[in-house]
C-alpha positions in Angstrom: 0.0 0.0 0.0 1.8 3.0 -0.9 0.8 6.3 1.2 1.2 9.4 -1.5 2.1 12.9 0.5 0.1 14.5 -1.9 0.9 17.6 0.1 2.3 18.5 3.5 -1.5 17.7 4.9 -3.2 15.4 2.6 -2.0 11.3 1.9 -3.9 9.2 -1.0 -3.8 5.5 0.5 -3.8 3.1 -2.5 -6.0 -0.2 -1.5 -5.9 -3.3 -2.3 -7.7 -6.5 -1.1 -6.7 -8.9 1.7 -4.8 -10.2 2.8 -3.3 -6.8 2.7 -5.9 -4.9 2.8 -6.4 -5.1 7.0 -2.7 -4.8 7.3 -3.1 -1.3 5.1 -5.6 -0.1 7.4 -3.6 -1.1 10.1 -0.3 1.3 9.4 -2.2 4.2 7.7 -3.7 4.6 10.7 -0.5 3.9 12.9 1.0 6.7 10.5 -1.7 9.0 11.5 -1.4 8.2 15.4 2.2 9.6 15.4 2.0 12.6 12.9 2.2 15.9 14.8 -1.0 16.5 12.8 -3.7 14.5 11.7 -3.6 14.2 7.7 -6.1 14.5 5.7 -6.8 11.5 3.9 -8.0 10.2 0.8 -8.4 6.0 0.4 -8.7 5.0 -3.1 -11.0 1.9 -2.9 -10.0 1.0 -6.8 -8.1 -2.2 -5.4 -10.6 -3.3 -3.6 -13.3 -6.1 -4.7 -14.8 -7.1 -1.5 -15.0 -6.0 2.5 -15.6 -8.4 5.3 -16.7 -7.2 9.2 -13.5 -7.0 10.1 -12.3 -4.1 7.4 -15.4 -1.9 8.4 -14.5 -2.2 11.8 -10.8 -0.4 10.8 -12.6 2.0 8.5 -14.9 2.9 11.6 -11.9 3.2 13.9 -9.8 4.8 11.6 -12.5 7.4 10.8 -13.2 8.1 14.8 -9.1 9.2 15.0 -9.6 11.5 12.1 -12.8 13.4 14.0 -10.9 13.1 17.2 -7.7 15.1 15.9 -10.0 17.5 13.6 -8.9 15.7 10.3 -11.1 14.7 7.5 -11.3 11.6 5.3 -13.0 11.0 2.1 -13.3 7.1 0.3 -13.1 7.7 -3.4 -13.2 5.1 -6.3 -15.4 2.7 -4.9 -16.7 -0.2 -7.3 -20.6 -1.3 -7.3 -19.7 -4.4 -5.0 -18.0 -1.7 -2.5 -20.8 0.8 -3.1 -23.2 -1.9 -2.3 -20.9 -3.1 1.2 -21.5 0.4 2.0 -25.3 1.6 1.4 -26.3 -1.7 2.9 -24.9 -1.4 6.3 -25.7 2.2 6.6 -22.5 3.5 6.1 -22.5 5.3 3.4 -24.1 7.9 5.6 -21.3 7.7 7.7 -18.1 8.1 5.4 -18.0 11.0 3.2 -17.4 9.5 -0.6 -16.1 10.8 -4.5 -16.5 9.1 -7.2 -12.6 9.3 -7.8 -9.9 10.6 -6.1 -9.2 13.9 -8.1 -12.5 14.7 -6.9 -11.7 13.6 -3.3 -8.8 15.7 -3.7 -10.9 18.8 -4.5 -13.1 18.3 -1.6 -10.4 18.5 1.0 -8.7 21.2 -0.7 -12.0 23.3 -0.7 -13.2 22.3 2.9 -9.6 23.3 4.2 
């Protein structure tokens, strides 16, 4: 998974499916936990063709340490399987989501 410094405050995290994919989660937010500041991030779902319990339960906690040090997050590239993962637990009310990451990367830039 390669984190991109897209700038001094925003990182695009490339996914990928498992086995990696928990491991991923797992050092973005590790990352994020010892930055001075929280980044803002965008995760590009492109790589990724299915989520199980487990990978929402990362997402969740990786999204509480994002409101808890004022950062923001935004899920782009998400393909119909994903989408579907998403609207059928309720979540996609809870993550904020672009339909690629240029886009994602607009949002955070004009929400700064």
């Amino acid at each position: 998974m390669p984190i991109k410094q897209w700038s001094d405050s925003i990182w695009v995290v490339e996914l990928g499916d498992e086995p990696g994919l928990s491991e991923d989660l797992l050092n973005v937010r590790d990352k994020a936990e010892s930055s001075k500041t929280m980044p803002r991030l965008v995760l590009d779902l492109g790589g990724v063709h299915q989520l199980n319990s487990s990978n929402l339960s990362q997402l969740l906690r990786l999204r509480k340490l994002t409101i808890d040090r004022d950062g923001r997050m935004v899920m782009a590239n998400p393909n119909d399987v994903i989408w579907a993962v998403f609207i059928t637990t309720g979540l996609d009310k809870v993550f904020e989501f672009a339909p690629d990451v240029p886009t994602a990367l607009t949002k955070l830039q004009i929400n700064l």
